[in-house]
N, C-alpha and C positions, 0 to 999 in steps of 0.2 A: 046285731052290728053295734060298735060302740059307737059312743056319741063324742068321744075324747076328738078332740081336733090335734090334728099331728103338723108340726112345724118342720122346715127345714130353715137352719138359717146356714147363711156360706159367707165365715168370716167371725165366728164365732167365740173366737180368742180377743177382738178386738175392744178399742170402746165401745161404740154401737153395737155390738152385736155381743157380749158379755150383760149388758143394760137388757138388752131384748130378751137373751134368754131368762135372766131370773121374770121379768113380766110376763110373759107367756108361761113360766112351772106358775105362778101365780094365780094365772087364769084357768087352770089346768089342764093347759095344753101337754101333752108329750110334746118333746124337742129335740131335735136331732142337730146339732151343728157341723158342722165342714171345719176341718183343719185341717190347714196345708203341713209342708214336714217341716219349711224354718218356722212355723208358729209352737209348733208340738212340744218346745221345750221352753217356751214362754205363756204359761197357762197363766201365771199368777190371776186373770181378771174372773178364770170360773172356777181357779182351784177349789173354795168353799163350796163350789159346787160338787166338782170331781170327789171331795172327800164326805162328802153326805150320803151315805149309805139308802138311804133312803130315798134318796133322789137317785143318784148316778148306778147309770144300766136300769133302772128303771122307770126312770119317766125321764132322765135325760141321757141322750146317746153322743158318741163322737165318731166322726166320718172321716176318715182318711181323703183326701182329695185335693184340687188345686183348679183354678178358675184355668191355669194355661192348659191343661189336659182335658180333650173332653171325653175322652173315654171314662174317667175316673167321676165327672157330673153325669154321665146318662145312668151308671151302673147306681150312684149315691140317691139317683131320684127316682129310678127304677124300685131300688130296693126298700125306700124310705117310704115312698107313695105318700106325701106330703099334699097335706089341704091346703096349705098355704106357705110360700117358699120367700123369704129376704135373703137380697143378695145386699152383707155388708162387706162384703170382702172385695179389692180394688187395690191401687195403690194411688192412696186417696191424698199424698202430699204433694202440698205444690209449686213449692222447690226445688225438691225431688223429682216433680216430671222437669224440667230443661234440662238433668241431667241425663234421664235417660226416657225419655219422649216415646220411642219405640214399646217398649214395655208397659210406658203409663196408657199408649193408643192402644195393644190389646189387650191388658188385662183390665182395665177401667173401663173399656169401650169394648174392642170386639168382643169379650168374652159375654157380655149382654144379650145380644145375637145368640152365642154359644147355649146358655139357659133358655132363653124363649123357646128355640127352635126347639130343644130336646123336649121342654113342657109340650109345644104344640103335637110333637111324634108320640109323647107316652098318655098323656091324659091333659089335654087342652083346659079344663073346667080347675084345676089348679091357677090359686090367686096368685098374683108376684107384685113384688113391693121392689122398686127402684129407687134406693136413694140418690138425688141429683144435687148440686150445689148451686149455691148463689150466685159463685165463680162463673156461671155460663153465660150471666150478663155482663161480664168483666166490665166495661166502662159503658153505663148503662144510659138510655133516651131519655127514661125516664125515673124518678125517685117519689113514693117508693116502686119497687119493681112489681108486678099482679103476675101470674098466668099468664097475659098475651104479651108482656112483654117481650120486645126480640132479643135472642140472644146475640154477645158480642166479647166471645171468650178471649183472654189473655195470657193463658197458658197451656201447656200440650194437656195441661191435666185437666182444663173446662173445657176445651176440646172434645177431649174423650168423653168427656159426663155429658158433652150436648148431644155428641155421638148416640153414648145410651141411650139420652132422652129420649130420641127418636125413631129407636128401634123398639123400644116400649108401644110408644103410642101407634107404630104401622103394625104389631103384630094385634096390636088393641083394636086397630080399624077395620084390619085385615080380615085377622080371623075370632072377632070375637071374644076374645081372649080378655078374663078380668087380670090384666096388666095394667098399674099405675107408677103414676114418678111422683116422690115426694122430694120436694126442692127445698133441701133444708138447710139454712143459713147456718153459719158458723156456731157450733152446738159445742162446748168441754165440758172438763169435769177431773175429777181426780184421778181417772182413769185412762188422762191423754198424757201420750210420752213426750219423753222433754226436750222433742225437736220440735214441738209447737210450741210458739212465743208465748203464750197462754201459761200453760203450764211449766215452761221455762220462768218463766215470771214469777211463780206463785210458790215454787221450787227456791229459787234463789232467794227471796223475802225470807223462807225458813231458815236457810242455810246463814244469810246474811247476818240475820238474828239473833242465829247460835253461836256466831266468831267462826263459822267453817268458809265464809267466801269474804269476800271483801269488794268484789266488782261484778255486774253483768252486762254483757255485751248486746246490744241489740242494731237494728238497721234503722227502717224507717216507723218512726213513731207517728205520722202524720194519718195513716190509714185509717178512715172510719168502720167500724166494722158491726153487724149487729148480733150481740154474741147471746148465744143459750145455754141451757141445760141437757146435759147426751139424755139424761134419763129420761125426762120428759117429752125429750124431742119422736125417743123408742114407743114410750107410751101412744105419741099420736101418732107415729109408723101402723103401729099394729090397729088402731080408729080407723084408718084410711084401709085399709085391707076390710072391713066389715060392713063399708056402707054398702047402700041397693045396689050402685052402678060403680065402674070404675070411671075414676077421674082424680085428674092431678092437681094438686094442692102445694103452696108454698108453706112451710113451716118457717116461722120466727118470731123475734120479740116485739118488733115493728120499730126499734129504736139503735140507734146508734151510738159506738163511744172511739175513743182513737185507743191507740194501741199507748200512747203514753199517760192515757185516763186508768186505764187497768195496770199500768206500772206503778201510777201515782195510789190507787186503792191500794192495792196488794200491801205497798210498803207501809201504806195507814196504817194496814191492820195490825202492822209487827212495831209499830210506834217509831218505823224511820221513816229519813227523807230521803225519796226515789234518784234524787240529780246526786246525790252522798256519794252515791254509789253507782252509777252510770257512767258507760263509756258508748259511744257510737262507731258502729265498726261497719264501712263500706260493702266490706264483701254478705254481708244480710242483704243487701240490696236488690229487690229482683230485676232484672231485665226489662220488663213490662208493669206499670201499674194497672191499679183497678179503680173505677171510678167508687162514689156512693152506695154502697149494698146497703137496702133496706127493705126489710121485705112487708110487701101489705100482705098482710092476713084477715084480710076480710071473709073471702071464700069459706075456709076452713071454720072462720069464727058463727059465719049461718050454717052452712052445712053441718054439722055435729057441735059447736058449742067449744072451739078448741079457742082455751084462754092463757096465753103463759103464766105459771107462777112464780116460778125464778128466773129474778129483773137481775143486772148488772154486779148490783152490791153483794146482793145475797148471792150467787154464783162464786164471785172470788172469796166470798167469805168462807162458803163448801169449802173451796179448792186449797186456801192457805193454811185452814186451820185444819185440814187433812192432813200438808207437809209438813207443819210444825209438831203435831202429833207424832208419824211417820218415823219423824227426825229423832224424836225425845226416844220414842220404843227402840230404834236402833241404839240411840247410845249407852243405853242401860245395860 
């Protein structure tokens, strides 16, 4: 029998789950991801992968599937028989859930339910990794937030992720089942699209720079938020699936910046000034704020020794001199 451990990840096209799969071929794991049909013509994040003969069909696979179908997840986990399964696939915006609420409650939440139960029917002894968001404490009791803190969501979309949370930990009580939830604060990277302000940010800095924009629009700059690295964050997804026991873990940096501290970086790095070039546009606004997210990471930091490396600066520094790059190869 081999000793190769076999992955599945559901969501595999995405940030997190593009991140996860080169760390798993890494580890040498075989990997199998899940991609839904609107994702299958937006590969760019594993194409290096796809086009590496020596990987792709052979140590990494693609699954036709969709978190809303469950026939299509019993058949992918039936056939894959996966030692250990991450579910990054969701519809993880959260602007996007007030628009459509109903979709973000089942494919971010019910579809969670959906996976456990099919693990518990096919082979219950299969791991599963939960990623949760910070968002579930929307405006929180306490700063920073642990493990017991209560949740107190402010949008349909930590709604749904509290949803998961909690179907995780009853099939975890219930039946045994090594299911955990990683609760991981605000993670980018170059690889986030540029409906997150994040990366809209760091996007516009290059373009600004080069004479292709001249303005960027944002909402509320006021929001503190404690932002990471997707890559890193993947890294300790896959630490938390390995320990003895399952148990859930907040991932973060432990620190906080506002949303106009990373406008004000970003534009450092391209040697302008941020207000130059700002406008404030009401309809970014959401409906509901969020209080202080900050995540203690103490747990995680005894339990295996998880220490973040990439702090605030170094993150948008990745991410700018990504797009300025990006920017120059396109126009040549």
């Amino acid at each position: 029998m081999s000793n190769i451990k076999r992955a599945l990840i559901l969501g595999v096209t995405g940030q997190d789950g593009s991140y996860l799969a080169e760390i798993l071929l890494e580890k040498g794991y075989e990997v199998h991801g899940m991609a839904r049909r609107s994702a299958t013509g937006n590969t760019r994040n594993i194409d290096h992968l796809i086009h590496d003969e020596k990987i792709f069909e052979e140590r990494f696979f693609l699954e036709r599937g969709d978190l809303a179908d469950v026939t299509s997840l019993y058949r992918i986990i039936s056939a894959v028989k996966p030692d250990e399964i991450y579910n990054e696939a969701d519809q993880d915006h959260v602007s996007w859930s007030f628009a459509m609420p109903a979709y973000s409650y089942d494919i971010t939440g019910a579809a969670v339910g959906r996976i456990l139960e099919i693990i518990r029917q096919i082979n219950p002894t299969i791991r599963y990794f939960q990623p949760c968001t910070s968002n579930m404490f929307g405006d929180p009791e306490e700063v920073p937030q642990n493990e017991n803190t209560r949740f107190n969501p402010k949008s349909p979309y930590a709604v749904a992720k509290a949803f998961a949370f909690m179907q995780v930990k009853y099939y975890r009580e219930a039946y045994g089942m090594f299911a955990v939830n990683g609760i991981l604060y605000n993670h980018e990277s170059p690889r986030r699209t540029e409906e997150y302000v994040t990366r809209k940010i760091t996007r516009a800095a290059a373009m600004i720079s080069a004479g292709f924009q001249k303005k960027i629009s944002l909402g509320d700059m006021t929001a503190e938020i404690d932002w990471g690295y997707a890559r890193e964050y993947m890294e300790t997804a896959q630490k938390i699936l390995q320990q003895d026991k399952p148990e859930d873990f907040i991932i973060a940096t432990g620190e906080t910046h506002t949303v106009r501290e990373w406008l004000e970086e970003a534009f450092r790095q391209v040697n302008l000034k941020a207000d130059d070039h700002l406008e404030i546009n009401p309809k970014f606004m959401r409906p509901t704020k969020t209080g202080k997210l900050v995540g203690d990471i103490s747990k995680a930091k005894n339990s295996f020794g998880y220490n973040p490396r990439v702090k605030f600066k170094e993150l948008i520094r990745i991410m700018v001199d990504t797009d300025v790059r990006t920017l120059k190869l396109a126009s040549l």
